[in-house]
C-alpha positions in Angstrom: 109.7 52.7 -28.7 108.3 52.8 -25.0 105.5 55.2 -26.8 104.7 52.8 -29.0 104.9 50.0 -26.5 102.6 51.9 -24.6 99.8 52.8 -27.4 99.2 49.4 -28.4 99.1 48.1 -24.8 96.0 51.3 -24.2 94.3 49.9 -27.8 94.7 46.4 -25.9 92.6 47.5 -23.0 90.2 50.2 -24.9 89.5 46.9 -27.1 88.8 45.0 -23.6 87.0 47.5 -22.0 84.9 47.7 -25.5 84.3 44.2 -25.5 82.8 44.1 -21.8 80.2 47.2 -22.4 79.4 45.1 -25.1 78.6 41.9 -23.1 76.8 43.5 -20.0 74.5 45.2 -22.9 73.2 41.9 -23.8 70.6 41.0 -20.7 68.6 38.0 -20.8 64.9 39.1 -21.0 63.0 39.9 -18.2 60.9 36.1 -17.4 57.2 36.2 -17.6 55.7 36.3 -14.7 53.7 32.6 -14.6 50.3 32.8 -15.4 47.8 31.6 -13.1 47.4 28.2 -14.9 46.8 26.2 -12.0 44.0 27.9 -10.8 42.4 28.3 -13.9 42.9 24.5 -14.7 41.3 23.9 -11.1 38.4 26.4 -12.1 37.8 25.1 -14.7 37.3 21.7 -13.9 35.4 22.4 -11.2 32.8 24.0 -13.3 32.7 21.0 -15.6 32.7 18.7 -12.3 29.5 20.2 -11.2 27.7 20.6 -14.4 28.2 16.6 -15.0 27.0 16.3 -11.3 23.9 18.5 -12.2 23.3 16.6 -15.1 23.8 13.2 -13.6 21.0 14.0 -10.6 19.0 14.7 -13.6 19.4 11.7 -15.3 18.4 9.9 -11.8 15.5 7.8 -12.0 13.1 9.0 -8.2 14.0 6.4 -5.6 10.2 4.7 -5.4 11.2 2.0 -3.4 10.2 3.4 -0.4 6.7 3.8 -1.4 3.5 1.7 -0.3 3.0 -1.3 -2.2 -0.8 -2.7 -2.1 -1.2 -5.2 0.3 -2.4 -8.9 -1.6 -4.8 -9.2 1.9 -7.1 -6.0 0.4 -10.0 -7.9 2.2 -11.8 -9.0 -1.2 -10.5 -12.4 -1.2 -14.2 -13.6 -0.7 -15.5 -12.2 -3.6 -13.1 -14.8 -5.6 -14.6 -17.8 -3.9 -17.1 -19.7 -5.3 -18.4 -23.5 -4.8 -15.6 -24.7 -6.8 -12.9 -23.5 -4.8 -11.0 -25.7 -2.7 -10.9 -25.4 0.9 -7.3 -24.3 1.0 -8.1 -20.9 -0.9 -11.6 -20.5 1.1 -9.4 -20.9 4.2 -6.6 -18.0 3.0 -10.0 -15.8 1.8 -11.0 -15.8 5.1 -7.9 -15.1 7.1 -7.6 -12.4 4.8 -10.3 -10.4 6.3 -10.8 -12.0 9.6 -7.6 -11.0 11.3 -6.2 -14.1 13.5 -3.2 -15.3 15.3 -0.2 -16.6 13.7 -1.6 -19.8 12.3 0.2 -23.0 10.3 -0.9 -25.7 8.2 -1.5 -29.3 10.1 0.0 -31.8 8.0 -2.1 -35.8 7.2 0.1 -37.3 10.1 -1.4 -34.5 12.3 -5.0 -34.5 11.4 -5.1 -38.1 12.0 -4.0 -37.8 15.6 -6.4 -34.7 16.6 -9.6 -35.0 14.7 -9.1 -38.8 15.1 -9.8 -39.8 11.8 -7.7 -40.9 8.3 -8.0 -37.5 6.0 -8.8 -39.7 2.9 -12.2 -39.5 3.6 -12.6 -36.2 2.8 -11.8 -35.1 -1.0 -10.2 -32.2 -0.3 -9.4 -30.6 3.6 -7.7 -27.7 5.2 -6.9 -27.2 8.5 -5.2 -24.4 10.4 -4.2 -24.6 13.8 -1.9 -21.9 16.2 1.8 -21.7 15.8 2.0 -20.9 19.7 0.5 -23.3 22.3 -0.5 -20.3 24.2 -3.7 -20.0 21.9 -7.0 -21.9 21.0 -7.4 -20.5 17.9 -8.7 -23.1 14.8 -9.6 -23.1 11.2 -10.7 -26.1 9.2 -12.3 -26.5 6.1 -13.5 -30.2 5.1 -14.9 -31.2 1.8 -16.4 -34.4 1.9 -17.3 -37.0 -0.5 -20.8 -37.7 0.9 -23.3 -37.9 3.3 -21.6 -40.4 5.2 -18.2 -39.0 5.3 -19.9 -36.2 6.6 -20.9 -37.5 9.9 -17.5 -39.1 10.3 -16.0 -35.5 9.9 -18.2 -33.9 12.1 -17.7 -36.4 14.6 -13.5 -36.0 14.3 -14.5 -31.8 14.8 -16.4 -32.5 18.1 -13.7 -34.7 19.5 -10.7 -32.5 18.4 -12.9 -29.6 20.7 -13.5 -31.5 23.3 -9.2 -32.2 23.3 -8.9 -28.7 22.8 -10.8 -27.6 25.8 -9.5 -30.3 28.3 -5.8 -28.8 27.3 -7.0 -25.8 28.0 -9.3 -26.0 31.3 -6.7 -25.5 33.8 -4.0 -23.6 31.8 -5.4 -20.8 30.5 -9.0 -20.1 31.3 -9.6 -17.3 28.3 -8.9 -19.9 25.8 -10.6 -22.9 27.2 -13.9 -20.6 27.0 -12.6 -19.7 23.8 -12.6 -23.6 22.9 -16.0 -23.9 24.7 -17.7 -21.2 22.1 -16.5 -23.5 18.8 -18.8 -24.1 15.8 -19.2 -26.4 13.1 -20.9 -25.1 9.9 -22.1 -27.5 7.4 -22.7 -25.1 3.4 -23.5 -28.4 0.8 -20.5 -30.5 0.7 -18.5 -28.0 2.5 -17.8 -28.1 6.7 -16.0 -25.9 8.7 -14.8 -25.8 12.1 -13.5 -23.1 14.2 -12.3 -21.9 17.4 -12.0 -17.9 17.3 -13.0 -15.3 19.2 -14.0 -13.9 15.7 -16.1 -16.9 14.8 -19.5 -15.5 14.2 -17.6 -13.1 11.9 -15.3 -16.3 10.0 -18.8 -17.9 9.8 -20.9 -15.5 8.0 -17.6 -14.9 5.5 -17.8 -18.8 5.2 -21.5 -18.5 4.0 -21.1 -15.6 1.7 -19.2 -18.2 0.0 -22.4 -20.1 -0.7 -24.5 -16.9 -2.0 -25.8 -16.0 -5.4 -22.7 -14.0 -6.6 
């Protein structure tokens, strides 16, 4: 009995030992080894970031802003004038070649105080005085209606030079001989006045505007 006792008890643990070789046989497979996805990914990308980049500065338009633009003051502004143009564009034709100081537009109010005279009698006028009182510097343009609005005009030139210079004789004596040296210039219906250092030069553009063209 204690044989048979003892038999099945070793079939017992010959079945055990059986079923344990049986488990440590069955081993999980070894894991893969991770593939360098990342930096293939990262590669990757960065190959397609730069070819867009490339293809973008390609697709750029050349940044022209920076380059010269012609000037409007190319110095052939006289060659536009003619006999019908009004004093205002004779007056920017000429600043456009004879360099001058800053210089603004007197208004009616104005030209009736300094040339001493209403501006209705001329048909058309343009006057351009310093923007600084530090300078003498004057450009007018008159275009009368007749002879006898001529004299008045001329007469309003000679006393605004003569107010001109008195401002001038004891305040700065450069531009009260500057006022001194001023000219009136009569072409047909058209007068100018002007106080420049430049005023031989703004008076011979001022008379081109009277030549055969």
């Amino acid at each position: 009995m204690k044989k048979r006792i003892i038999a099945f008890m070793l079939v017992i643990a010959m079945g055990l030992a059986l079923t344990a070789c049986a488990g440590n046989d069955k081993k999980d497979p070894e894991a893969t080894p991770p593939t360098e996805q990342g930096a293939s990914d990262n590669s990757g990308n960065g190959a397609g970031n730069q070819s867009n980049d490339n293809d973008g500065d390609k697709d750029k338009e050349p940044d022209n802003d920076n380059e010269q633009q012609p000037s409007d003051n190319d110095g052939n502004g006289a060659a536009n004038i003619t006999t019908e143009s009004t004093p205002a564009e004779m007056v920017d034709a000429i600043l456009s070649i004879v360099e001058q100081p800053s210089l603004i537009a007197m208004d009616a109010q104005m030209v009736k105080d300094m040339y001493h005279l209403d501006p209705a009698i001329a048909e058309q006028l343009a006057i351009k005085m310093p923007m600084m009182n530090v300078k003498t510097n004057e450009i007018a343009i008159f275009k009368a209606k007749d002879d006898a609005s001529k004299a008045a005009i001329e007469e309003g030139m000679k006393k605004r030079a003569a107010d001109v210079q008195k401002q001038f004789e004891t305040y700065l004596p450069d531009q009260y001989e500057n006022a001194k040296n001023y000219k009136i210039v009569t072409n047909d219906k058209y007068m100018l006045f002007v106080i420049s250092e430049s005023a031989d030069q703004i008076v011979e553009t001022f008379n081109s505007f009277f030549e055969a063209k």
